[in-house]
MARSE-526157 format. One record per residue (C-alpha): residue number from 1; residue in three letters; x, y, z. Coordinates in Angstrom, 3 decimals. Each point is the difference from the previous one (the first is absolute). Layout:
// residues N
(NUM,"Ala",(X,Y,Z))
...
This chain:
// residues 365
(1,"Unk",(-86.001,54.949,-50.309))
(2,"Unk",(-1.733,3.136,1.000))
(3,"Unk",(-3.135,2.028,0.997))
(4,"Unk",(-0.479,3.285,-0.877))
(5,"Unk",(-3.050,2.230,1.420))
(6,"Unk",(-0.349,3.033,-2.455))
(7,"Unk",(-2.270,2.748,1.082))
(8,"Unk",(-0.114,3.713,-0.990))
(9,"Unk",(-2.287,1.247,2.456))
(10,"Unk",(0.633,3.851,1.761))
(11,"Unk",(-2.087,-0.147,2.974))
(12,"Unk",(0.025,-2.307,2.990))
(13,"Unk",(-2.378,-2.510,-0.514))
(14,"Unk",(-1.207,-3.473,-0.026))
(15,"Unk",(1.855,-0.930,-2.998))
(16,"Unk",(3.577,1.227,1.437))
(17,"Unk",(-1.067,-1.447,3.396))
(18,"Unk",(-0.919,-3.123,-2.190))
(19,"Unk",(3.956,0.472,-1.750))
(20,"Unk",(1.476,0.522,3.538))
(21,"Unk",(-1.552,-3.433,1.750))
(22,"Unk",(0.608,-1.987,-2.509))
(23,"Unk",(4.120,0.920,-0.779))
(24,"Unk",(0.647,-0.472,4.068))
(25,"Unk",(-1.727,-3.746,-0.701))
(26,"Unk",(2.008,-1.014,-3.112))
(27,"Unk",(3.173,1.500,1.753))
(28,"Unk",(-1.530,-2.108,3.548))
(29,"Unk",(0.596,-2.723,-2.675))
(30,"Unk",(3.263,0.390,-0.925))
(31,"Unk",(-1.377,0.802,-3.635))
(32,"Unk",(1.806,2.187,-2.719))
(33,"Unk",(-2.734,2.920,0.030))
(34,"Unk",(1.067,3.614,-1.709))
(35,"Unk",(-3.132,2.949,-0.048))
(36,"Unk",(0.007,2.061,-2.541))
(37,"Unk",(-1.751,3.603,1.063))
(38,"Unk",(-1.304,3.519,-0.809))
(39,"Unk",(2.669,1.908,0.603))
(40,"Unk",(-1.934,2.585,1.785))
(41,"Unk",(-1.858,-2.463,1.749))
(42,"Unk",(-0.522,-0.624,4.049))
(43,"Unk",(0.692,-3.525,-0.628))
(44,"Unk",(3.505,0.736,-1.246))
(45,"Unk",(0.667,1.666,2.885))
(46,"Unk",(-1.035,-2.433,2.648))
(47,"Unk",(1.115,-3.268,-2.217))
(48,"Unk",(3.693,1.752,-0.046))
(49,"Unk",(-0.722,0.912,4.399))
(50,"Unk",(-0.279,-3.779,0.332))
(51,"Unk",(3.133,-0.443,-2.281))
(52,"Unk",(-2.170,-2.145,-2.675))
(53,"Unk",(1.369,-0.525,-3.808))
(54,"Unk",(-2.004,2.993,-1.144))
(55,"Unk",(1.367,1.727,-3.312))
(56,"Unk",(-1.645,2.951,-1.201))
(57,"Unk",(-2.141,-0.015,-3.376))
(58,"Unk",(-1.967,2.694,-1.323))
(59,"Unk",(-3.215,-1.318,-1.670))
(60,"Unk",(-1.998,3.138,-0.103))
(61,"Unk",(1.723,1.856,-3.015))
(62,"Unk",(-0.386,0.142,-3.816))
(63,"Unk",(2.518,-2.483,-0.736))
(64,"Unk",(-1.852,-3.426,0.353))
(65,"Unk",(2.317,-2.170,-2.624))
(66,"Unk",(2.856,0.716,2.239))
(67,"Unk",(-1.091,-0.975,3.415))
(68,"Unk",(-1.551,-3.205,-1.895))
(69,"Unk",(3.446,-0.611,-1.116))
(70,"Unk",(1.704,0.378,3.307))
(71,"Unk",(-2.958,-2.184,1.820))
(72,"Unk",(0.902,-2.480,-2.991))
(73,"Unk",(3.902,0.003,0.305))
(74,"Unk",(-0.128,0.283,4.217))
(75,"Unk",(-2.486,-2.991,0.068))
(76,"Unk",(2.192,-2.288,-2.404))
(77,"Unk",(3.009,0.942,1.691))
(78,"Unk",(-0.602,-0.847,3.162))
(79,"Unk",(-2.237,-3.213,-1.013))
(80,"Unk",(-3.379,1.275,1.466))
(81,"Unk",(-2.333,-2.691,0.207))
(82,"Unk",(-2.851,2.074,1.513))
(83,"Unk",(-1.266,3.455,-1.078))
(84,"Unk",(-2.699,1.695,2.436))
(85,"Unk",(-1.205,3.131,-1.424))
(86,"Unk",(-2.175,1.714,2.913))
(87,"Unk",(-0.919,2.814,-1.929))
(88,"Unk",(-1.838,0.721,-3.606))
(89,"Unk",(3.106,2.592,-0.705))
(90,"Unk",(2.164,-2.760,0.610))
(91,"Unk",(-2.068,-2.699,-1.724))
(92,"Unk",(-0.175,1.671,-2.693))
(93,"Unk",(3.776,0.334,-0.480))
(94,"Unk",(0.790,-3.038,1.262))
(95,"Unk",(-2.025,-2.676,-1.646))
(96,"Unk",(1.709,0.277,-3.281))
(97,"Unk",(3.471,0.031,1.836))
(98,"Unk",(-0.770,-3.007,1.981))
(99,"Unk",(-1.496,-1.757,-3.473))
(100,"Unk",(3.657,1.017,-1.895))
(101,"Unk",(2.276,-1.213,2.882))
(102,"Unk",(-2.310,-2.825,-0.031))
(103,"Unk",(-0.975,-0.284,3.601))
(104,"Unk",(-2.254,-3.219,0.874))
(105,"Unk",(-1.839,1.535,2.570))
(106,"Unk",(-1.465,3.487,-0.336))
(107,"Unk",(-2.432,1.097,3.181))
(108,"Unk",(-2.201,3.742,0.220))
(109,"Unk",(-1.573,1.617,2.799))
(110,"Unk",(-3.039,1.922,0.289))
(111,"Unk",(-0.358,0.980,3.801))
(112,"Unk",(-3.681,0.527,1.870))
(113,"Unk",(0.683,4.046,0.146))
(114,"Unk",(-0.117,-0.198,-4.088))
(115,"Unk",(-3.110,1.447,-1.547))
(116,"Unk",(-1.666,-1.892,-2.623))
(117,"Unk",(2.049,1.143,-3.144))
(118,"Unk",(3.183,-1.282,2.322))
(119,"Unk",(-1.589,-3.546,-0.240))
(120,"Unk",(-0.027,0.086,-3.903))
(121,"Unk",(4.027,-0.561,-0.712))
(122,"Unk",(1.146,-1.983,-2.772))
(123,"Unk",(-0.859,-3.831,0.046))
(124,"Unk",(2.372,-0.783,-3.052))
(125,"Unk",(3.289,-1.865,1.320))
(126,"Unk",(-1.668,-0.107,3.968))
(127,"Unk",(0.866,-3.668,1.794))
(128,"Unk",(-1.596,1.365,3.518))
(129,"Unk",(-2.138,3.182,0.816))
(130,"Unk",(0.165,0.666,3.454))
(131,"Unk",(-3.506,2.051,0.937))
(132,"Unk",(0.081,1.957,3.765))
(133,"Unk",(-3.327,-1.050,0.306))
(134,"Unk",(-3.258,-2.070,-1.318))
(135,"Unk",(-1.338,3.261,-1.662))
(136,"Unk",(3.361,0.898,-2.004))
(137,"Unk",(0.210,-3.957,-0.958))
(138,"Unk",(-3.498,0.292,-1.536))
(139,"Unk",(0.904,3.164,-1.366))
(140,"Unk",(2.897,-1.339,-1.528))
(141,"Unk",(-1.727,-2.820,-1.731))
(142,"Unk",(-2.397,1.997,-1.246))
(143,"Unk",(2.777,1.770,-1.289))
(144,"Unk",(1.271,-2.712,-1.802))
(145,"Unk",(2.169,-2.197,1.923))
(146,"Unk",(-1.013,-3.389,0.287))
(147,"Unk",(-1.545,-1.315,3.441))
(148,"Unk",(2.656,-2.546,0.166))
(149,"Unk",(2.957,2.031,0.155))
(150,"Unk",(-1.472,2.394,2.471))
(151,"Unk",(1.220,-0.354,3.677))
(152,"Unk",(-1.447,1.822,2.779))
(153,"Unk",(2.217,1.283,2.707))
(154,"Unk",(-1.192,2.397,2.451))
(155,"Unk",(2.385,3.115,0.963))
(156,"Unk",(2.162,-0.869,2.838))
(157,"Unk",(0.973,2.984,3.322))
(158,"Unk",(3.008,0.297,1.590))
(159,"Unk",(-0.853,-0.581,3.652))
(160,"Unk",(3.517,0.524,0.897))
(161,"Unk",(-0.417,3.369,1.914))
(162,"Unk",(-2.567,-2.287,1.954))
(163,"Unk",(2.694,-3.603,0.519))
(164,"Unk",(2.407,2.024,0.567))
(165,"Unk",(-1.592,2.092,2.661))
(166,"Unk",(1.580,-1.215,3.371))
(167,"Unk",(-2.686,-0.093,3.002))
(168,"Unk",(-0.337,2.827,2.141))
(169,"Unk",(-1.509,2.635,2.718))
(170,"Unk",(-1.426,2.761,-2.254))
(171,"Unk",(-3.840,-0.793,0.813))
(172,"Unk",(1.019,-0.552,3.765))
(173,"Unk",(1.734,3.525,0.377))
(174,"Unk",(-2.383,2.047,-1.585))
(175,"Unk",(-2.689,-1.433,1.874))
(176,"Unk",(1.412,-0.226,3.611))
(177,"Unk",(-0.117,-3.616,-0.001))
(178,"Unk",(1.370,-2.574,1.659))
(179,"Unk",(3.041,-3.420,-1.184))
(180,"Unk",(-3.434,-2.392,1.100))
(181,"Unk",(-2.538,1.391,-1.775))
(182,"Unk",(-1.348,-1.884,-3.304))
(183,"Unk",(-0.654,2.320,-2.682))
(184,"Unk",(-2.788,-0.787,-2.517))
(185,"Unk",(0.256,2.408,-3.154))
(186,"Unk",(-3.184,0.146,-1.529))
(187,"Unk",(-1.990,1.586,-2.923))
(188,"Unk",(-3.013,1.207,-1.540))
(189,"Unk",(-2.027,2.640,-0.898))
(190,"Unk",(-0.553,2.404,2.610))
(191,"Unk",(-3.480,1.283,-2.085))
(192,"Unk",(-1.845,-3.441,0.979))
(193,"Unk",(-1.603,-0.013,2.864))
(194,"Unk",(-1.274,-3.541,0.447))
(195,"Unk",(3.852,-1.359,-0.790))
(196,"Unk",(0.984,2.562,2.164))
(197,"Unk",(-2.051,-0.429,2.699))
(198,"Unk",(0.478,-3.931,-0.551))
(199,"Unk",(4.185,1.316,0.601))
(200,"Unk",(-0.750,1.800,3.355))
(201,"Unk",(-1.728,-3.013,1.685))
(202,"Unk",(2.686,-2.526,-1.488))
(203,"Unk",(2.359,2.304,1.887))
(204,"Unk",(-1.963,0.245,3.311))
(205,"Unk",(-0.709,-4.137,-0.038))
(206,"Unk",(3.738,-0.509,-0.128))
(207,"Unk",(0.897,2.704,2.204))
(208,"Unk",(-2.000,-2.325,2.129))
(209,"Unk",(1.873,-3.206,-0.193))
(210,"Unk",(3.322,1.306,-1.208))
(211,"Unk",(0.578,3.210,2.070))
(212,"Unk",(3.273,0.419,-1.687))
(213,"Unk",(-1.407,-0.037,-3.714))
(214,"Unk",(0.176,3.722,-1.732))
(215,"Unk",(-1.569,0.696,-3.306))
(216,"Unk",(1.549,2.247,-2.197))
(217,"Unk",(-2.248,1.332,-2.916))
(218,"Unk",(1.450,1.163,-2.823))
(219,"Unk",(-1.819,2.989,-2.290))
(220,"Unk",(-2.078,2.838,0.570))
(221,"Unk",(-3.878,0.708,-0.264))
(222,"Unk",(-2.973,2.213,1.465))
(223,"Unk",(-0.329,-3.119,2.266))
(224,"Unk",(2.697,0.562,1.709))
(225,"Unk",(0.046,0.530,3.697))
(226,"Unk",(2.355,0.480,2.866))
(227,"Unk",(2.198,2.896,0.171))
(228,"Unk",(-0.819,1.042,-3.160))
(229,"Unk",(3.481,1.907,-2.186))
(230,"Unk",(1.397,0.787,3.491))
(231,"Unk",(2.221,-3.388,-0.571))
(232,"Unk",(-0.254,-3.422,0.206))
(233,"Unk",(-1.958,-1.787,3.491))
(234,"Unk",(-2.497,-2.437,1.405))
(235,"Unk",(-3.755,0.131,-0.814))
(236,"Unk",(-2.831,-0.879,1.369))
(237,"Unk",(1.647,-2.030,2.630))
(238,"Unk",(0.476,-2.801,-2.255))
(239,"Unk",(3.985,0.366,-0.036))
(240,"Unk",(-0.682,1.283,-3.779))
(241,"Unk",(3.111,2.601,-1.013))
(242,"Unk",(0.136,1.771,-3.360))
(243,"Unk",(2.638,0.551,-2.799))
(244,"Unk",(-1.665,0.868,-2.920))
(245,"Unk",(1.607,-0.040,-2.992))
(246,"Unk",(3.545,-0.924,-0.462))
(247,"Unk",(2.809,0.839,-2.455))
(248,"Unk",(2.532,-2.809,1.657))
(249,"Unk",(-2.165,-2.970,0.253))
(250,"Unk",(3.166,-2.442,-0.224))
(251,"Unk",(0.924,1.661,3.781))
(252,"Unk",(-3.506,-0.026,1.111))
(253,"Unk",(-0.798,-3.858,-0.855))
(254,"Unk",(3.464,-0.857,1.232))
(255,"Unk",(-1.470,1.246,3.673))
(256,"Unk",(-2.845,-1.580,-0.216))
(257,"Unk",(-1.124,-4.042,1.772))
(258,"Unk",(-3.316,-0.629,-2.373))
(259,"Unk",(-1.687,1.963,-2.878))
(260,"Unk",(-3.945,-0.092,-0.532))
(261,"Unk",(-1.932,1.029,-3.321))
(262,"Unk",(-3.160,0.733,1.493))
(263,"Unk",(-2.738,0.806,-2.849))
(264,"Unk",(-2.268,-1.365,-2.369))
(265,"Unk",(1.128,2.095,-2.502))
(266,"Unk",(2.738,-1.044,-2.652))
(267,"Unk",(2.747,2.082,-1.087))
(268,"Unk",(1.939,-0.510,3.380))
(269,"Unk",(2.149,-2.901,-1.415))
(270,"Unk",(2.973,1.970,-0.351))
(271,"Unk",(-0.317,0.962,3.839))
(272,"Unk",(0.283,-4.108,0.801))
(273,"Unk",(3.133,-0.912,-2.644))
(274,"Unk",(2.019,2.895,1.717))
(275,"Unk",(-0.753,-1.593,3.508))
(276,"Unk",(0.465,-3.805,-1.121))
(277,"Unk",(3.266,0.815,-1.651))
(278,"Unk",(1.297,1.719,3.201))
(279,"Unk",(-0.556,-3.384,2.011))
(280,"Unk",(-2.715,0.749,1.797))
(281,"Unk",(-3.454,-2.259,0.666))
(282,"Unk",(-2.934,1.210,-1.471))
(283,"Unk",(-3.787,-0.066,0.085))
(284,"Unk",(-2.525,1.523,-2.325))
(285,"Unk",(-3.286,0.392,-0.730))
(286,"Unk",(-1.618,-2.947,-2.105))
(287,"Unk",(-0.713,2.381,-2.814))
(288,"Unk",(1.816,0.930,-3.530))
(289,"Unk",(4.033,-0.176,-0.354))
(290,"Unk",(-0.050,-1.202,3.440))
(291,"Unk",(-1.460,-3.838,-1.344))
(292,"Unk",(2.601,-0.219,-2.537))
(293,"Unk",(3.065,0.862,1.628))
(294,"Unk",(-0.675,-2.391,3.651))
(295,"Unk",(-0.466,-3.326,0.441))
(296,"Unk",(-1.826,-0.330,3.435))
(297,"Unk",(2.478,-0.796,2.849))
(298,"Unk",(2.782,-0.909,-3.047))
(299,"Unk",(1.701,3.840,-0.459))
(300,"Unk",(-2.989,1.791,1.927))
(301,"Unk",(-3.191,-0.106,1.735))
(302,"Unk",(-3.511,0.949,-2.067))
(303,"Unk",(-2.931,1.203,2.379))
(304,"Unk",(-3.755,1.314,-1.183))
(305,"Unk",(0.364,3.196,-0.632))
(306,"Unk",(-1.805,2.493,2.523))
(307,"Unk",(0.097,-2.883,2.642))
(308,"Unk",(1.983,2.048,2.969))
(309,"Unk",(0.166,-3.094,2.101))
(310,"Unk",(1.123,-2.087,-3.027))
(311,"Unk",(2.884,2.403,-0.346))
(312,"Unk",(0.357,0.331,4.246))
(313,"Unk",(0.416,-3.852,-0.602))
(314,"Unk",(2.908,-0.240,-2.644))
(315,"Unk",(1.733,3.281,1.645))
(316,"Unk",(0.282,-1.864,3.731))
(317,"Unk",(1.042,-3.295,-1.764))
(318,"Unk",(2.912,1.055,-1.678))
(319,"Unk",(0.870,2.291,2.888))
(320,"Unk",(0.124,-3.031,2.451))
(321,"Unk",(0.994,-3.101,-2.676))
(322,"Unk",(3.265,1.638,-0.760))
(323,"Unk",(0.941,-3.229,-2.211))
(324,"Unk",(-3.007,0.433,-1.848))
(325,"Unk",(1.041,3.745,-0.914))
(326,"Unk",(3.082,-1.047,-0.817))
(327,"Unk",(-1.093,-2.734,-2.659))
(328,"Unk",(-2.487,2.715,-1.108))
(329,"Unk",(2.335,2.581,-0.907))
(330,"Unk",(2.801,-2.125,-1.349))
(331,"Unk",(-2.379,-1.464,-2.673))
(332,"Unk",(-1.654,3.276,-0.893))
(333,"Unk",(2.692,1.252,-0.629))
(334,"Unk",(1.348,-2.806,-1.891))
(335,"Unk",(-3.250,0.163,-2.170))
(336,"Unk",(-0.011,3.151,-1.050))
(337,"Unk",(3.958,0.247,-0.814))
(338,"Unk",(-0.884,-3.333,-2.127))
(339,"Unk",(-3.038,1.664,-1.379))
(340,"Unk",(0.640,3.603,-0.547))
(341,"Unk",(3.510,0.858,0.275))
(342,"Unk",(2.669,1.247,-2.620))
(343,"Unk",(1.857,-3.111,0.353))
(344,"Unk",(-2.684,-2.231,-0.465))
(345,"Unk",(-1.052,1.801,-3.358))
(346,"Unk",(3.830,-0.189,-0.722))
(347,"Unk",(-0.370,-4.153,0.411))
(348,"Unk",(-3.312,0.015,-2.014))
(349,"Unk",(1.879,1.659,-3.165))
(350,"Unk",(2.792,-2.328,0.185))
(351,"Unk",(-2.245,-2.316,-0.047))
(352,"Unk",(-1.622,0.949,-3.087))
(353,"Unk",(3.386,0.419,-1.861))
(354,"Unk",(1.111,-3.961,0.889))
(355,"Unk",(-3.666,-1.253,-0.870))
(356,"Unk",(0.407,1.633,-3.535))
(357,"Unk",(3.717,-0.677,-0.225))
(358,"Unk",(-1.041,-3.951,0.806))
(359,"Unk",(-2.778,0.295,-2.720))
(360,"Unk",(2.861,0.493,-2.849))
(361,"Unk",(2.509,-2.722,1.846))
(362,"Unk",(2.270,2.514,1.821))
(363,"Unk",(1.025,-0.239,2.715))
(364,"Unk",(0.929,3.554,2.138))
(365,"Unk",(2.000,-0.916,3.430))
């Protein structure tokens, strides 16, 4: 019995990243799993890198009736028991191929970066539509595909460059600091003035009781003081250094002790999964992504946002209760890996094919 993930897709994408996670899980598995791919497509190229069954199959030319037949004749040979199609081009082609070789379980994708005409592929033949997101499985319905047979499972990210990032000195030896210090990354806008200003007396009431405690902001804004583009440094004698912005964030967060989101404002989610996933604890303001992605003192600590001594509070405790950090950071990053990695997407698909392979009395181990 076999898999086979069929996508015609050019670009780099969700959908090939989709292909990609999901043949390293079957083959995790130990399960018979063959891609067939654009010839000219990115995914070919990486899928054959990792030494995956890919096989090249152009799907993009005039001659529809024979790729059907070759989809048709490859799926009966090697005794596919689940198609995914993670494309319309593919769908399109493949549906009929899966329906003449007769395969019980037939599975498309329409990813979250697909517009709205993405969302409306053929229903006809479809045991499981896996939607990207709650907007494409709406989308998709409205389309035609009935709610039942619509699963939603949100994109996955390859935090690897970020796991796989051993711990190191980078933040230390462009700043002139010292093996003892505690590093606390943090973040936020540096156009809001009362966050801001909240930052730079966190800083100075820890500097206080933790003399060894510097904070490292990340980004750039008018508000920024110090020493200005001369280079990073100290400000306001708060032990507060600069970085701005940073093009190798895995090295960065792997030099870091503690990262803090510190703003009311959402959008600064993305900021928090990069530092969870590297192992470190976290805290963040009570406000927006922050809520969904921490469970107070489970895989981070939530304080009121613009509360400096709230934040002064949760910075000194993890620098002193190093247990405490340590259960922090080993459970955020456990979340988000089980939450919002490639892997766990991977799982999640699998899943769906056994839950529609049990609905017709197959089993697929």
């Amino acid at each position: 019995m076999s898999f086979f993930l069929v996508d015609a897709g050019l670009e780099w994408r969700e959908s090939q990243r989709q292909v990609l996670a999901v043949a390293r899980e079957l083959r995790a598995g130990r399960h018979d799993v063959r891609l067939l791919l654009e010839p000219r497509g990115e995914l070919l190229r990486r899928a054959v890198e990792e030494g995956l069954p890919a096989e090249p199959l152009g799907m993009r030319g005039r001659w529809g009736w024979l790729v059907r037949h070759k989809l048709t004749r490859a799926m009966r040979s090697r005794g596919c028991r689940v198609a995914h199609f993670h494309d319309a081009v593919s769908a399109a082609l493949g549906l009929p191929a899966a329906a003449a070789a007769q395969v019980p379980v037939r599975v498309l994708s329409c990813p979250a970066d697909a517009g709205p005409a993405g969302a409306r592929l053929p229903a006809q033949g479809v045991d499981a539509f896996i939607a990207g997101s709650d907007a494409v499985r709406a989308e998709l319905v409205r389309g035609g595909a009935p709610e039942a047979a619509v699963e939603v499972v949100p994109p996955g990210t390859d935090f690897s460059r970020f796991t796989g990032q051993p711990r190191g000195d980078l933040v230390r030896k462009e700043l002139g600091l010292g093996p003892d210090d505690f590093l606390v990354g943090a973040v936020l806008p540096l156009e809001d003035e009362r966050g801001f200003g909240a930052l730079l007396e966190a800083a100075a009431i820890v500097r206080g009781q933790a003399p060894k405690v510097r904070v490292v902001v990340l980004g750039e804004g008018s508000l920024r003081i110090g020493d200005g583009e001369a280079g990073p440094g100290p400000a306001a004698g708060a032990a507060l250094y600069y970085l701005g912005f940073r093009a190798d964030a895995p090295r960065v967060l792997a030099s870091l002790d503690m990262f803090v989101v510190f703003s009311h404002l959402d959008g600064l989610g993305g900021f928090l999964v990069e530092a969870m996933v590297s192992g470190l604890p976290v805290a963040a303001a009570d406000a927006g992504q922050a809520r969904d992605l921490i469970t107070h003192r489970e895989n981070g600590l939530l304080v009121p946002a613009r509360n400096a001594k709230a934040l002064a509070d949760a910075v000194v405790k993890v620098h002193f209760d190093r247990a405490l950090a340590a259960r922090l950071a080993a459970r955020g990053r456990e979340s988000v890996l089980e939450r919002f990695s490639a892997e766990s997407m991977a799982r999640r698909i699998v899943g769906v094919y056994e839950r529609r392979a049990h609905r017709k009395g197959l089993k697929l181990a």
